[in-house]
N, C-alpha and C positions, 0 to 999 in steps of 0.2 A: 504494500500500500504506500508505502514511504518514496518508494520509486517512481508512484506513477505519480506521488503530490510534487514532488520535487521539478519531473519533467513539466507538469502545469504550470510551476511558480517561474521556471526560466522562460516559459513562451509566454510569459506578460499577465499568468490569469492569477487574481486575489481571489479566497473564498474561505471560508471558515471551514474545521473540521470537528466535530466529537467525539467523543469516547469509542473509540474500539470494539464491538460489539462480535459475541462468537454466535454459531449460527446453531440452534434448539431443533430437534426431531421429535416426532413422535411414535415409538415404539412398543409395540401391543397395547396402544392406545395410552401409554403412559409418557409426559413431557421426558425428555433426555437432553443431557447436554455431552460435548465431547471432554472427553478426556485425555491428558498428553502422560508419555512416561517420560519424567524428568531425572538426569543424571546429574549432578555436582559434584567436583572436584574443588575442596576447602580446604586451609590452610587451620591445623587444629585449633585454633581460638576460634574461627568462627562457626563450628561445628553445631557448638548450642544455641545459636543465634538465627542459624540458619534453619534450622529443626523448627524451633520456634515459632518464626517467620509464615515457615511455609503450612503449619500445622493453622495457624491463626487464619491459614487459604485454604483450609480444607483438606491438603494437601497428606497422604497416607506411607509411612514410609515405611519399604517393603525391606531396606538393604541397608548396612553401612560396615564399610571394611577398611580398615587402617594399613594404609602402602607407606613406601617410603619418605622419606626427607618432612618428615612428619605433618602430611596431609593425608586425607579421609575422604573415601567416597562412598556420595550418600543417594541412594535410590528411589524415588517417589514417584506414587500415581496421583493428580491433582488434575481438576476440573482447569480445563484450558482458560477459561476469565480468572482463575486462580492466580493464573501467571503475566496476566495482562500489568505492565509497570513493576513486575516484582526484577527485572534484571536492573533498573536500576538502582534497586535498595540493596538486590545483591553485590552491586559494586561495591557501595557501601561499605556493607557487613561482611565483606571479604578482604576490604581497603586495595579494590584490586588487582587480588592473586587468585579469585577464584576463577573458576573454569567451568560454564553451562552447556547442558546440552539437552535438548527436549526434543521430543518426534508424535504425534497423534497413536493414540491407544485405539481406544474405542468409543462409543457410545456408551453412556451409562445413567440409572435416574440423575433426576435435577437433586443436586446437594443444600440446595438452600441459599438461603442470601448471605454475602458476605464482605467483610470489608478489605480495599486492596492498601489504602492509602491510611496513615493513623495521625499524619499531623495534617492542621489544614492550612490555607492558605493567606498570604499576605497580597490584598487589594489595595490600589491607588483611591483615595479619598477626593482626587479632585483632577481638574487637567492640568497642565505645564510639564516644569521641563525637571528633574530628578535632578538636587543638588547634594552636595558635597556632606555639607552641616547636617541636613535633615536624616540622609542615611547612613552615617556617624552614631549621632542621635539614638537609632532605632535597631543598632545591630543586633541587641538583647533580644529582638523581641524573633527572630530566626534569620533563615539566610538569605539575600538577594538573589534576583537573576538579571539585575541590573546594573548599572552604571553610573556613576554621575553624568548629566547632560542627557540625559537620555530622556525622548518624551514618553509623557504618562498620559492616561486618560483615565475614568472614574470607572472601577471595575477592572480596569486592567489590572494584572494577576503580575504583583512583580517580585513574587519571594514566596518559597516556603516557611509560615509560623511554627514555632517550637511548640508548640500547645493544638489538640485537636480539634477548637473552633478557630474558622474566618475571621480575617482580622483586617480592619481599615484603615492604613496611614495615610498623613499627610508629608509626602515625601518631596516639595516642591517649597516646605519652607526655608527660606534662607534668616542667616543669622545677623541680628543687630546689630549695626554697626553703634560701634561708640570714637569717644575724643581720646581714647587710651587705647592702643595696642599693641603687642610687642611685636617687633621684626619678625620673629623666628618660632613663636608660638605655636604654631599650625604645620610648620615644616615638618616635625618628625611623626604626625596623626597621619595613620592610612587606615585602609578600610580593608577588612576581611575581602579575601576574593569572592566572586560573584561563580553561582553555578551557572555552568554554560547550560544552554538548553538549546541544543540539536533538534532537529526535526523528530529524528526517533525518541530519540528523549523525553520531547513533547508529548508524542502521542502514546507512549507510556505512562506518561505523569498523570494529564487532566483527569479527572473525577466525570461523574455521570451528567453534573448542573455546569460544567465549562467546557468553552472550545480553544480550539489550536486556528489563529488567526495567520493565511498567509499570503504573504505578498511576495513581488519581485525584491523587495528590499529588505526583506527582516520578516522573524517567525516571533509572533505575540502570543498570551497566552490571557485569557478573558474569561470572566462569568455568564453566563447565558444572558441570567439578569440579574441587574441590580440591584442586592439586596438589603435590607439594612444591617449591619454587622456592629461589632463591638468597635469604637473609636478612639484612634490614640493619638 
């Protein structure tokens, strides 16, 4: 899918994308969804994390056998939307070094609903342009996927929150100027690096209520609609 949005965005065409969606049968009259058999190769710390992870997806594991240079590999059957976004928390949680590999199992009943994502997301409060001071200010609050200088709009999605509700900044204030400042006060303040967010990356991340915005010039990422959130 990523190949064929890409080829779109270089021949001029803008359009919005959602959430990923696997495709439902129905099987002696009963709903089914697919399922993949997932292989992982982890590095031994992230072994319990990964289990975890994947069991919090429904995810069932059949195998796990410790090879050499001390990594572990771990076998699971998990409902293919299980997996939708989770390779890139497995970077994460592997810092990495891990190594996925998934292939289509079968058909099997619908597992229920589940959650893929656990922190939510940090939204633009207003329009303008991402400054310096304001996302200084706000790095507590999780990570950007921005920039300074960078334009914002109201719902544009420019960070993941640390905490699992939606969260509203206003990232476009600048700072008071006064009649006292030092030369060199600001000099050694930098900002946490910004997650890149790749096209893939995108359409692994967004949730079910947001889209993947793309253009010839840059891949956004946005609410459906505007909700009201908690304000900071």
């Amino acid at each position: 899918m990523s190949v064929l949005i890409e080829t779109m965005r270089r021949e001029g065409y803008e359009f919005q994308v959602s959430q990923p969606q696997v495709i439902y049968r129905e099987v002696g009259g009963q709903p089914c969804e697919p399922y993949e058999y997932l292989v992982l190769d982890v590095p031994e710390e992230a072994v319990g994390s990964s289990i975890e992870r994947l069991g919090q997806r429904k995810g069932e594991m059949r195998d796990m056998q410790t090879g050499v240079n001390g990594r572990t590999q771990l076998e699971f059957v998990v409902p293919a939307r299980g997996l939708i976004g989770f390779r890139g928390e497995f970077i994460r949680l592997s810092r990495g070094e891990g190594i996925m590999n998934h292939s289509f199992l079968e058909y099997r009943s619908f597992s229920g609903d589940l959650e893929t994502r656990y922190n939510g997301v940090i939204t633009s409060f207003e329009e303008g342009v991402a400054t310096f001071y304001a996302l200084k200010n706000a790095e507590d609050r999780g990570v950007f996927f921005i920039t300074p200088g960078t334009k914002v709009y109201k719902g544009m999605i420019i960070g993941e929150s640390n905490r699992p509700q939606d969260v509203e900044l206003n990232v476009c204030k600048t700072k008071q100027l006064t009649n006292h400042r030092s030369a060199t006060g600001d000099e050694l303040v930098q900002l946490q690096s910004p997650e890149e967010m790749s096209l893939e990356r995108a359409l692994e991340y967004i949730g079910s209520d947001e889209l993947v915005e793309v253009t010839p010039e840059s891949i956004r990422l946005r609410k459906m609609k505007t909700k009201k959130l908690a304000k900071r």
